[in-house]
Every structure is written in C-alpha cells, then in structure tokens.
C-alpha positions in Angstrom: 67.3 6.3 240.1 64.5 5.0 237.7 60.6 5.5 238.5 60.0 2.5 241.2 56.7 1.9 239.0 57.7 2.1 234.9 61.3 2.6 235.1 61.0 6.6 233.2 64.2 7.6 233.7 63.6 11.1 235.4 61.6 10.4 238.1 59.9 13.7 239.9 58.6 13.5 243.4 59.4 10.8 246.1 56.5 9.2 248.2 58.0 8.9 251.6 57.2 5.1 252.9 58.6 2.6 255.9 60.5 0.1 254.6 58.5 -3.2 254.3 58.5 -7.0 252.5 56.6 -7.6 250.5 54.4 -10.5 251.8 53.8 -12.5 248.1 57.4 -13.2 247.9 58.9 -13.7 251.2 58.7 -17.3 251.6 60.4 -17.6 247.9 62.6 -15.0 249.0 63.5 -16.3 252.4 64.0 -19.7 250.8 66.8 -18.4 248.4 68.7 -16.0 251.9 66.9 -12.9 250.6 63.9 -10.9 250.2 61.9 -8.3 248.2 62.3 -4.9 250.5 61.1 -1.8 249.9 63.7 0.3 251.7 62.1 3.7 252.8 60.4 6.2 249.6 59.4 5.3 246.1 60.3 7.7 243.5 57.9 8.6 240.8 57.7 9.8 237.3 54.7 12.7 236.9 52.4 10.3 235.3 52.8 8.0 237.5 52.7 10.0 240.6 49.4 11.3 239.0 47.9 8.2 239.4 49.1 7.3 243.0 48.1 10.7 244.3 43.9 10.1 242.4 44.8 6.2 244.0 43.8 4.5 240.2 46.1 1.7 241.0 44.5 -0.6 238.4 45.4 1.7 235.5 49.2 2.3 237.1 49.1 -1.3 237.0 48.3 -1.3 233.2 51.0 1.4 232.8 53.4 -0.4 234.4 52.6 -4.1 232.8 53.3 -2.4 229.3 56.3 0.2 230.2 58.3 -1.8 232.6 61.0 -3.4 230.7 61.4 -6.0 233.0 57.9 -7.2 232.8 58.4 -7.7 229.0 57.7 -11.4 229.7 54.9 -10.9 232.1 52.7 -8.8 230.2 50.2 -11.5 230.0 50.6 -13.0 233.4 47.7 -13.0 236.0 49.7 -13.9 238.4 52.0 -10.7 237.8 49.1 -8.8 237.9 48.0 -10.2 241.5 52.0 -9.4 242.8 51.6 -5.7 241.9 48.0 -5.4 243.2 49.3 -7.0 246.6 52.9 -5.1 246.7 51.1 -1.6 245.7 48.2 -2.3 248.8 51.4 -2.7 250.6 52.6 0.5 249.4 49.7 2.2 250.2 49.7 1.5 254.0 53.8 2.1 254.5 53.2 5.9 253.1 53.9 8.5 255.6 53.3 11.8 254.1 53.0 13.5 250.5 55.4 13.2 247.6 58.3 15.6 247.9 59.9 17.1 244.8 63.3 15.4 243.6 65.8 17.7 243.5 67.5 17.9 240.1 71.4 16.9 240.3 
C-alpha cells in the first residue's frame, strides 16, 4: 500500500478517517456506475504526514502535483489543483483521531 498522497512506497503512519465521496467527482462518477471513495484511513509517508499533521496542505499539494506519478499529465492543470484542494478539505473533516504507526510486515 503506497502513500494515498505521493505514492512513496513505504508509507509510515495511517490517519484514521470515515469513509466519504468525494463531492467534485460524484456526478462524473455516478454517471459512469461508480464513484471516487475514500474507504476508512489514508496512509502516509513521513514527509507527507509532516505536512498534514502542521495542516500546509498547499505545499502537500505541490508535493504531490510533482511526485504522483499519476499526475504526470496534470502537473500543469488548475483544475487538478482545485480537485485536491476540495478532496483534501474533505479529508480533513472525515479524520477521527491521530496517525497511528504502520506496522512493518
């Protein structure tokens, strides 16, 4: 399980979270029998957890627009920008408690 923000392979705590839509895509998604769900915690890599737990979303959003591999054709896109900003506000509000250590396999 990757980092739910960058994709870093070895993610290192968990935020615990409800489970929620995301609201900018669920009339696309309910359109095509689907949806964007977040299903329960998000797991994070350490520098990415850093900057949830001091709340600088705007510069997780820069890390994420140029680490995310599947953003590589969305660096450049306001639009993209706007979906994270929403979907991360989103995030916020679902999180019930502080990040919790991912156990090593």
């Amino acid at each position: 399980m990757p980092c739910d923000f960058c994709h870093d392979p070895k993610p290192s705590l968990m935020f615990p979270a409800r489970s929620f839509i995301v609201d900018e895509v669920r009339g696309v998604a309910e359109a095509h029998g689907t949806d964007l769900l977040s299903s329960s915690g998000w797991s994070a890599c350490d520098p990415c957890a850093a900057l949830v737990v001091t709340e600088k979303f705007d510069a997780l959003i820069r890390r994420v627009m140029r680490l995310n591999p599947a953003l590589e054709g969305e660096r450049d896109n306001p639009a993209m920008v706007q979906l994270l900003t929403d979907t991360y506000a989103q995030f916020r509000a679902a999180r019930t408690g502080p990040p919790t250590l991912i156990e090593a396999p």
